[in-house]
C-alpha positions as semicolon CSV with decimal commas, in nm:
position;residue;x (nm);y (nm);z (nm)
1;X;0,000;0,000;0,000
2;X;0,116;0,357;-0,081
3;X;0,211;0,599;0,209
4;X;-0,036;0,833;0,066
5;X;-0,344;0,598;0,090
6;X;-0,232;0,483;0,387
7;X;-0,239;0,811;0,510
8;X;-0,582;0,905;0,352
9;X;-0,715;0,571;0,491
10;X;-0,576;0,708;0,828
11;X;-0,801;1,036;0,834
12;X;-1,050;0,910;0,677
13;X;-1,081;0,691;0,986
14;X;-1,029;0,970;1,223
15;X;-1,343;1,183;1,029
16;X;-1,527;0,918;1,030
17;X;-1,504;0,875;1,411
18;X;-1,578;1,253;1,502
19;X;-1,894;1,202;1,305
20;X;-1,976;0,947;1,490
21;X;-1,912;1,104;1,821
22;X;-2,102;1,413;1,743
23;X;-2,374;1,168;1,619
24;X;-2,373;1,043;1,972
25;X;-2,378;1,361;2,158
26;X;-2,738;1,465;1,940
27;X;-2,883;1,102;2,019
28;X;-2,817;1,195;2,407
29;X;-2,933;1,539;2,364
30;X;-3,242;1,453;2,158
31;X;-3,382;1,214;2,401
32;X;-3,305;1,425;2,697
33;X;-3,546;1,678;2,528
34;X;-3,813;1,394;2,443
35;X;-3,790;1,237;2,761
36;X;-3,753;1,541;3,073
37;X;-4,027;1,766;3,057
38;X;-3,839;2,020;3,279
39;X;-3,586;2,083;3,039
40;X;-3,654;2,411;2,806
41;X;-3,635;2,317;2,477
42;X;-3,508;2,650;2,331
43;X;-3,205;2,645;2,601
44;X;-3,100;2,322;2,571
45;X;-3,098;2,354;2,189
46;X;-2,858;2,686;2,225
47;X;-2,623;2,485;2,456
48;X;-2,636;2,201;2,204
49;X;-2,585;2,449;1,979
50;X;-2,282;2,567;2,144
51;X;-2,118;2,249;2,236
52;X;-2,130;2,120;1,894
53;X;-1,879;2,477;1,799
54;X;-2,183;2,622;1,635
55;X;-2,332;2,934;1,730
56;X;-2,670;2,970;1,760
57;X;-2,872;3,268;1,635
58;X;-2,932;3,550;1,818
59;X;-3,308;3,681;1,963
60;X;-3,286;3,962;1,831
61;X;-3,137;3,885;1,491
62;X;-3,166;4,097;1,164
63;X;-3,196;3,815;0,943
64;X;-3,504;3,860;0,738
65;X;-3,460;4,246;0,684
């Protein structure tokens, strides 16, 4: 095998896993939501939000103007 598919092979395995991971972390957070009816939706989805390195809208956002 070539070093260079080797190497591909290598992060493809390494993406691969990180998907899976986050995949993980939305199962958990998706059935905490379903499942606790104490939790606020609309929070928990920020912090998931935020977790996950992606950051969630604002209230007050000037989208749509």
């Amino acid at each position: 095998m070539l070093a260079r598919n080797a190497e591909a092979l290598y992060w493809i395995g390494r993406y691969v896993e990180r998907a899976d991971d986050t995949a993980r972390i939305l199962d958990v957070a998706v059935h905490q939501l379903l499942e606790d009816s104490s939790v606020d939706p609309d929070h928990a989805s920020r912090l998931l939000l935020r977790v996950l390195g992606i950051e969630p809208p604002t209230t007050n956002s000037t989208c749509g103007r």
